[in-house]
N, C-alpha and C positions, 0 to 999 in steps of 0.2 A: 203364572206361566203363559206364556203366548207362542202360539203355532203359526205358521203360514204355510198357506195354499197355493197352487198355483201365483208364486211371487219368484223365487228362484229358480221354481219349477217349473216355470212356462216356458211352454217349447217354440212360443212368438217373442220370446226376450232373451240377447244373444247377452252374457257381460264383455266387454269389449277394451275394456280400460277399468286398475283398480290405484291407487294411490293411499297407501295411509288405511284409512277408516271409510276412505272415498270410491265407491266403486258406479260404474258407470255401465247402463243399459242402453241396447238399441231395440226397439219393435224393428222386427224383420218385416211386419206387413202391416198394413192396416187395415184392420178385420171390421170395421165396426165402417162398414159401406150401404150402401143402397144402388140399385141395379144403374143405376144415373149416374153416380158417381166411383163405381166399379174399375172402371178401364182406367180415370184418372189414379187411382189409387194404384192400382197393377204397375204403372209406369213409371209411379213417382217411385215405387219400391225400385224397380230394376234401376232407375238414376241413382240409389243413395240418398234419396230423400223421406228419410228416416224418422220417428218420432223417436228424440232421445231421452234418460232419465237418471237422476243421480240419486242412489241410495247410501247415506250415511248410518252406520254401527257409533252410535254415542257415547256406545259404554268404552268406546277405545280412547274416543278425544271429540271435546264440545268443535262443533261449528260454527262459525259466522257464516249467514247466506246474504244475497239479495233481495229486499225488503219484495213483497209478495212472492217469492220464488216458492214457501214451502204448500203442498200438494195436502200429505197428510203424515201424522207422525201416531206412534203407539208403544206403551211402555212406560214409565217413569221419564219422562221428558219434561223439562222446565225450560220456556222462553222469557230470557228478557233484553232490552233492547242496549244493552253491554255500555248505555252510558254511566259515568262514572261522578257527576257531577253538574254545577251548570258550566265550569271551563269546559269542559270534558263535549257538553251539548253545543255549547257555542262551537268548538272545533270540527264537529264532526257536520253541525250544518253547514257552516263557512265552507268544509270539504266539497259537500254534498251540491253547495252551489255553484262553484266553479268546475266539479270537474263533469256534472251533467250524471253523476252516480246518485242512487237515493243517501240524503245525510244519514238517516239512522237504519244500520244494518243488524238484525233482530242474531243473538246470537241462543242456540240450542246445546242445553247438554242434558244430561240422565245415562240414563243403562238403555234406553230404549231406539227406537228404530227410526230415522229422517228420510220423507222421500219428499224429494224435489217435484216441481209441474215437468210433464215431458216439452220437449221442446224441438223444432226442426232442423236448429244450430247444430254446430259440430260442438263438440265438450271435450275440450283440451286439460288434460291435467298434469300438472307441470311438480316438480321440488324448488319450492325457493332456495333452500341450499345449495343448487345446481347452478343458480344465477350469481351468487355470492353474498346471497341471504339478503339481495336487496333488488327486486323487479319491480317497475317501471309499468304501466297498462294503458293502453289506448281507449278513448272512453268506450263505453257501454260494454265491454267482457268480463267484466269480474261476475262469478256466480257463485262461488261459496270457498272457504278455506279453513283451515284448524284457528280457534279460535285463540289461542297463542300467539299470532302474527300480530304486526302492527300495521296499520294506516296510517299515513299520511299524503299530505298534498306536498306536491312533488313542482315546481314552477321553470319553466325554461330560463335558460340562461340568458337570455336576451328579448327585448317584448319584442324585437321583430321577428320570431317564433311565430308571436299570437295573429301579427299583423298583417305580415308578408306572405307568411306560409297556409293562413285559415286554418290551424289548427288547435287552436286554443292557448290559453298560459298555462291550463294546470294541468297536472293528470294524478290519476291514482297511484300511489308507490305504495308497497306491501314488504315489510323485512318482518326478518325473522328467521326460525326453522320449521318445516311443516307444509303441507299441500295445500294447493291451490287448484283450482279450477275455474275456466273461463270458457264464454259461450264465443265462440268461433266462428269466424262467416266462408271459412274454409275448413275442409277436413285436415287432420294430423298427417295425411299423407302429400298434400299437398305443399306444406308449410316447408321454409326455407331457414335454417338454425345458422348465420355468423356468427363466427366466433372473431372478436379482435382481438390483436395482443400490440398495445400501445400502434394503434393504425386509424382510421376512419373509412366511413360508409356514408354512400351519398347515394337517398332515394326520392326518385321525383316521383311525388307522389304518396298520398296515404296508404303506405304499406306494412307498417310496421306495426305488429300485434303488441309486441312488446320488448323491454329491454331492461337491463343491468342499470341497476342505478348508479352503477360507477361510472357510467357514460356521460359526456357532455350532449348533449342536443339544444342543436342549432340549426337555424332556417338562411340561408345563405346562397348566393348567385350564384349557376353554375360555371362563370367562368369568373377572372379576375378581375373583369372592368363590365362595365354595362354593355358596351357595345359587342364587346367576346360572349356576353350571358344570352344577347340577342341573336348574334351570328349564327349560335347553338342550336336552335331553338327550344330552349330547356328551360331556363329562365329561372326561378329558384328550386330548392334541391333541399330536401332535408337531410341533414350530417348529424351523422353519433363517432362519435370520438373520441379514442381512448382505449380501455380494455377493459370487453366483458361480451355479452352475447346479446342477436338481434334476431326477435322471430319473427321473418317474413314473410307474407301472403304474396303469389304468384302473380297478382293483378290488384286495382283499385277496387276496396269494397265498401 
């Protein structure tokens, strides 16, 4: 049997977000200062700049994280690294290389308790069944999900995507049923939810957190002809098109 102390009970950790098995902590202050470093702390609290932390119940549903993400676990918990073979390895490295995500993402299950490193990002937690059991990610957000989803690399529809636009060819796609969670460079109140319905979306600019894999993405001029894309001054434009939804941050991050 195992107790805990001051963990749910701490009157410096607010829960703020739960999903699934996936619940989500904020430190309201940062206590562990020094007279030097005091006034920055005090401040960084009052802006929102928060140490945040994800606690996973494993006895509801195993996790997949991001490879160092886990802190400390206790209970009957078993890690293994959910490859399945050597295709299995080769794909998941192949992933792991193009889309700038670690290849092998260590998956936990048991009856026992998962606590994530705290972190200063915002921790978005999302239902991929909300997106149409099939999301799309921009590199470096993924932080942990039900270990029933699937992975895959996901490649733009055109290489002048990778070329044109400086965004890469691949990205992380995640289907399935079941939570997800992503480390954010903006808060959840910030963030911008499109929805299409058979339309398109044009953003100049790396904005977009993530999207519907039923979406087209393409990296394309913003006007018809070269000299109209110039007139603009906008010049290329990333487009999703189609139907499904687009989560958008308020500024380049």
């Amino acid at each position: 049997m195992i107790t805990y102390q001051n963990l749910y009970n701490n009157s410096n950790m607010t829960q703020i977000a739960e999903r699934g098995n996936i619940k989500v902590f904020e430190h309201q202050r940062d206590l562990s200062v020094t007279p030097g470093s005091a006034m920055n702390a005090y401040f960084a609290s009052e802006m929102n700049v928060r140490r945040r932390q994800v606690i996973c119940d494993l006895s509801q549903a195993p996790v997949t994280v991001q490879a160092g993400a886990m802190q400390w676990m206790v209970g009957n918990v078993t890690c293994t690294t959910g490859v399945k073979g050597v295709g299995d390895l080769f794909g998941k490295a192949l992933r792991g290389a193009v889309t700038s995500e670690s290849a092998i993402k260590p998956e936990y299950q048991g009856t026992g308790l998962l606590v994530l490193e705290p972190t200063y990002r915002y921790i978005i937690t999302l239902d991929v069944t909300d997106w149409g059991n099939s999301i799309v990610l921009d590199d470096g957000l993924f932080l942990a999900c039900y270990s029933s989803l699937q992975h895959k690399t996901v490649m733009r529809s055109n290489v002048s995507s990778a070329v044109a636009g400086n965004e890469g060819l691949f990205n992380l796609g995640i289907q399935g049923y079941g939570a997800l969670c992503l480390e954010s460079p903006c808060p959840e109140e910030e963030l911008i939810e499109v929805t299409l319905d058979n339309d398109e979306l044009k953003i100049d600019g790396n904005m977009a957190l993530a999207w519907s894999g039923s979406l087209n993405f393409t990296v394309e001029r913003s006007g018809k002809s070269l000299v109209g894309s110039a007139a603009s001054g906008e010049g290329l434009v990333n487009v999703y098109r189609g139907t499904g939804k687009v989560l958008l941050a308020p500024t380049l991050y």
